[in-house]
C-alpha positions as CSV (number, residue, x, y, z in Angstrom):
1,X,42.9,136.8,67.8
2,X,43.4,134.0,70.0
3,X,46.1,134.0,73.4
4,X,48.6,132.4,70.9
5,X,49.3,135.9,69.2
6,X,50.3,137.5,72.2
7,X,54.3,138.0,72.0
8,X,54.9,140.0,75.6
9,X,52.8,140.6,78.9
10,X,53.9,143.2,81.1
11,X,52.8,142.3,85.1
12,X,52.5,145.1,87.5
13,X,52.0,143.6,91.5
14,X,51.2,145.2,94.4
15,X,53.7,143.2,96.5
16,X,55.7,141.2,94.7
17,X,55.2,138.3,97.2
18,X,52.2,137.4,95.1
19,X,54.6,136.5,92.3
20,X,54.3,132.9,93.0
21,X,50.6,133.0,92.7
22,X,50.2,135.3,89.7
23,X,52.7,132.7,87.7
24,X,50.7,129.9,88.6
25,X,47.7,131.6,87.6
26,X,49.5,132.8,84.2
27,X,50.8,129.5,83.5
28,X,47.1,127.8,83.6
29,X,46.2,130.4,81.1
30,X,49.1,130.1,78.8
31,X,49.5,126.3,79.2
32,X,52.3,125.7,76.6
33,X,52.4,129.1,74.9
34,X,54.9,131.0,76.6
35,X,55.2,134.9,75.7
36,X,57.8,136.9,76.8
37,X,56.8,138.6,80.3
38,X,58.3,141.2,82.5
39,X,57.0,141.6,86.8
40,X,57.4,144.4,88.6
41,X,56.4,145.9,91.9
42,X,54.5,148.8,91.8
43,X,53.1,151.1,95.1
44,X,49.5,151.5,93.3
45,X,47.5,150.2,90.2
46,X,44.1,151.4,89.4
47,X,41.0,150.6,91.8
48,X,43.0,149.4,94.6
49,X,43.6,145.8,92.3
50,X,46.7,143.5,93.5
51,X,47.3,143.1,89.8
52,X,46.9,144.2,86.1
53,X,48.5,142.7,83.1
54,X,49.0,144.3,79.8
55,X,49.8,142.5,76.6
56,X,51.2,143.2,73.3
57,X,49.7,140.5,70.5
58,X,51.1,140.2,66.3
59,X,48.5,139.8,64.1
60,X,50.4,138.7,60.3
61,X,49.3,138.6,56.7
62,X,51.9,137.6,55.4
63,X,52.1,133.4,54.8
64,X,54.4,131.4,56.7
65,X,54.0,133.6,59.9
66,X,53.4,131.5,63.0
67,X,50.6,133.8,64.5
68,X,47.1,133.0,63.7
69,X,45.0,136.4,62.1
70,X,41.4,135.9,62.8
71,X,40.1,138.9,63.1
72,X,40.6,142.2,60.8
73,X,41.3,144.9,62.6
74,X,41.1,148.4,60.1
């Protein structure tokens, strides 16, 4: 799958004063492709990080779909 299947990122932050940073650092990663994203702030994430990102990604079969399937997944 490539970064162009994703279709939604969830963003948990420590303090959501890092927003500005986090979205340019998002931004450089998705360059045009632009995924649906929710931010929140949350009191604690695993391992003490200031960040974690989860992502939900279409993989389609069927022609005409605009998302790219590279890789079977059974």
């Amino acid at each position: 799958m490539e970064k162009e299947n994703i279709v939604k990122c969830h963003v948990y932050l420590k303090d959501l004063n890092d927003f500005a940073v986090m979205n340019e650092a998002y931004s450089d990663f998705f360059k045009s492709h632009k995924p649906a994203r929710v931010a929140v702030e949350v009191s604690k994430l695993p391992k003490d990080v200031v960040v974690e990102i989860d992502a939900i990604a279409v993989a389609c079969k069927h022609e005409g779909c605009s998302h790219k399937e590279e890789k079977r997944m059974d």
